[in-house]
N, C-alpha and C positions, 0 to 999 in steps of 0.2 A: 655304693655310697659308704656302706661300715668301713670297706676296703680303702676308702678315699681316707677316713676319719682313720682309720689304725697308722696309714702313710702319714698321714700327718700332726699324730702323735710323735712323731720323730724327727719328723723335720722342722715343726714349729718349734721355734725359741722358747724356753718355760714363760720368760716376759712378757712373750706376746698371746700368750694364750687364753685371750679373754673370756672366749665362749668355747674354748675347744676340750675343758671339761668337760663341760653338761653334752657334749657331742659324744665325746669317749663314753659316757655311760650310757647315753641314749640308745647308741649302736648294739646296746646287749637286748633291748627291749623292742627295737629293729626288730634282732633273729625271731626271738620271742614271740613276735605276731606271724613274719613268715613259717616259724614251724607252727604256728597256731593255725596257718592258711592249710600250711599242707596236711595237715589232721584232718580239717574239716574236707578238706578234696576228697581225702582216701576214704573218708565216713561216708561221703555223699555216693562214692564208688561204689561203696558195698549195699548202700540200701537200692541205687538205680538198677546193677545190675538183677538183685534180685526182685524186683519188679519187675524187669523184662523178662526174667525168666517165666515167671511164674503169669506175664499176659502175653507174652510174645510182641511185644510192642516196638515200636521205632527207636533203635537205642540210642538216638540223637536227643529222641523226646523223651525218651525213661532219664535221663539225665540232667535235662533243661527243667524239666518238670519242680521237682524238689526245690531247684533251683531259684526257679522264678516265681514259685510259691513264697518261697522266706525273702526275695531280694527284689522281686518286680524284675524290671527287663533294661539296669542301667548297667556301664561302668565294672561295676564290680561283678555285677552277676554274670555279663558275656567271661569277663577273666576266670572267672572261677568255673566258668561251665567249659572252657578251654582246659584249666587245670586237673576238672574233672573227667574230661576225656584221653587226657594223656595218659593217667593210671589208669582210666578202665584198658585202654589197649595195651597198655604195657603191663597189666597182671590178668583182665579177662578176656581176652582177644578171644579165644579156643571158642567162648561161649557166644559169643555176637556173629552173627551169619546176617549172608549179603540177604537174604528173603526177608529177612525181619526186617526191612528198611522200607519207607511206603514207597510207592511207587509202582507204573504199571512196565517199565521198562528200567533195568540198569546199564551203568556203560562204565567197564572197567579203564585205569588206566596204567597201573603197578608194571606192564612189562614191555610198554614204549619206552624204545632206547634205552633198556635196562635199567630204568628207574629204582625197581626195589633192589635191583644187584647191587645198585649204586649206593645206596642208604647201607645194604649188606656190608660195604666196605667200609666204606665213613667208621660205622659201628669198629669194626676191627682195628682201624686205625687210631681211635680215641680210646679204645682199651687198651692198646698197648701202649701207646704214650701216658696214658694216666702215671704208672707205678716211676716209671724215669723220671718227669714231669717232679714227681711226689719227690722223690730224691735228692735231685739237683735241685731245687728251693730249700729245703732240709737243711741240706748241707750248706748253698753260696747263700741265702736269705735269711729263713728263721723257721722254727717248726709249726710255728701259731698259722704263718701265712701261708706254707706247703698246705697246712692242717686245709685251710676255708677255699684255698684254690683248688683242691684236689676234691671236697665237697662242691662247688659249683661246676668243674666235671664232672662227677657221677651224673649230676642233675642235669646235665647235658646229654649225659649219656642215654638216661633213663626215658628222655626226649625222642634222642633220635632212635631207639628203642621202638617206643610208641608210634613214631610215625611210622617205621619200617612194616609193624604189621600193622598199621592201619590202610597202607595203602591197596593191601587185598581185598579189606574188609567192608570199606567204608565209599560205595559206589557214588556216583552221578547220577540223579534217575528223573526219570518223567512223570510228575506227582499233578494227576490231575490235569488242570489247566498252567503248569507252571515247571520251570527245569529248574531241580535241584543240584547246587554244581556244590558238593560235598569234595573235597582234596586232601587227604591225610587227616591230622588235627584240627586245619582251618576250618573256620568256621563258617559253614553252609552260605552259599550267595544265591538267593531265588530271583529268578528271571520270568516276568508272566509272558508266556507265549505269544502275548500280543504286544510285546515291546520288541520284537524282534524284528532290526526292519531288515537284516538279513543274515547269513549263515552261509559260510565258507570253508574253502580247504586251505590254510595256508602253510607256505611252504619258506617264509623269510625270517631273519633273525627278527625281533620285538625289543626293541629298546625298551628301557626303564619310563614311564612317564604316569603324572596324577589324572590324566584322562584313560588310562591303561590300565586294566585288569588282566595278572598273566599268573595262571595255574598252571606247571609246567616242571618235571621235577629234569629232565635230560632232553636235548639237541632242545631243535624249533616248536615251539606248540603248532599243532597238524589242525586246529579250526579258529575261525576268526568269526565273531556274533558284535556284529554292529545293534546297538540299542536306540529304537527311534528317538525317549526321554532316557537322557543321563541317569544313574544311579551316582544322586551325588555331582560329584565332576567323572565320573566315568562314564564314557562313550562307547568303547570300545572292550570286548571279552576276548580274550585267548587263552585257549586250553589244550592241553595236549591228552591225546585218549589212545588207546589202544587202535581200535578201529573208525580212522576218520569219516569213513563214507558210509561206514552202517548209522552211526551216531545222525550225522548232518540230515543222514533219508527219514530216518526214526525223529527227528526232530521237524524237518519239515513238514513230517505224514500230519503229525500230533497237529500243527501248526495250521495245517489245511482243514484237518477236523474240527478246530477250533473256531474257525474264519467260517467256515459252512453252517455252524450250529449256531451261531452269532449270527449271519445273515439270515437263516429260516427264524428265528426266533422275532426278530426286528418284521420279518415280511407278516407272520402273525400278530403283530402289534399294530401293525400300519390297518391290515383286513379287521 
């Protein structure tokens, strides 16, 4: 939007520029809140992560916590606790371990179809285009817009940064009665075990669509979880995991244990 407002700083006619003053200056008090956002991210970074260290706790939840304490559970708070997870893995990764995540089962997925190689590359190929990139604006454009394009790559960078080691770090796991489907930064999609009317291996492409959830970073996602009640308008789950058929067993075991403990429970209510 600044970048809209600085373009058309220039291409609007001085005459017609009725409101496109108070735009021009707006746009500095823009930045001004965005770096005010990413201050408070990198604050919230430092105090979650040292809570998890110091409890060992779920550092989904050392993060959310602080979080949803000051902001409740709207809007802003999911973004920020988004924003807030991208610095913690892009400056504490070393320190957040797959054990510290609840769960009585994890399921890795970083080295399907070389997913994290993948991310590895991306990375190197936005580092080296940055400084050209920075130059050739410089020189055919202007140095103000080199300046803010070449800042909204880093931030790009610093992204795909984060996801790359988050996707070692940041498992899938079986939490209780419920499957935690954790995927790099995104943010955690819970599935109760009893919504599952069934659990597959698939092996077909997954078009784009709003009854379709696709976690998937390379080729096909390798499982297909049909949901009895939508999530929303979504019907259907696909994810891609390392190990299809250990995940699917481990999820149907959980599913069986679940269904058993639910019918003995009911039979002692009935007696």
């Amino acid at each position: 939007m600044c970048l809209a407002v600085f373009v058309g700083s220039y291409i609007i006619p001085e005459q017609s520029k009725l409101i496109w003053h108070y735009l021009e200056n707006g746009r500095y008090f823009v930045l001004a809140v965005i770096l005010l956002f990413e201050l408070v991210a990198i604050s919230t970074v430092y105090l979650a992560i040292k809570g998890a260290l110091s409890k060992n706790e779920d550092p989904d939840l050392s993060i959310e916590k602080p979080i949803k304490q000051y902001l409740g559970e709207g809007p802003v708070a999911k973004l920020l606790s988004f924003e807030t997870r991208m610095w913690t893995y892009a400056l504490f990764s070393k320190r957040v371990k797959l054990e510290n995540f609840s769960g009585q089962q994890h399921f890795t997925y970083h080295k399907k179809d070389g997913a994290q190689s993948n991310l590895h590359g991306f990375l190197f190929l936005i580092a080296f285009e940055t400084p050209i990139m920075h130059l050739l604006l410089h020189f055919i454009w202007s140095p103000f817009a080199a300046n803010i394009v070449t800042l909204l790559t880093v931030f790009g960078l610093i992204f795909f940064f984060a996801e790359y080691r988050a996707v070692s770090r940041r498992p899938i796991s079986l939490v209780g009665n419920n499957l935690f489907i954790r995927y790099g930064l995104y943010q955690p999609l819970v599935i109760p075990l009893d919504n599952i009317a069934k659990i597959i291996k698939n092996t077909e492409f997954v078009k784009r669509s709003r009854f379709v959830k696709r976690y998937n970073y390379s080729g096909y996602p390798n499982v297909e979880i049909e949901l009895i009640d939508p999530a929303g308008k979504v019907k259907s789950v696909y994810i891609g995991v390392d190990n299809a058929e250990q995940f699917i067993s481990a999820v149907l075991a959980e599913t069986s244990k679940y269904n058993t403990s639910c019918s003995e429970q009911t039979a002692d209510a009935v007696f």
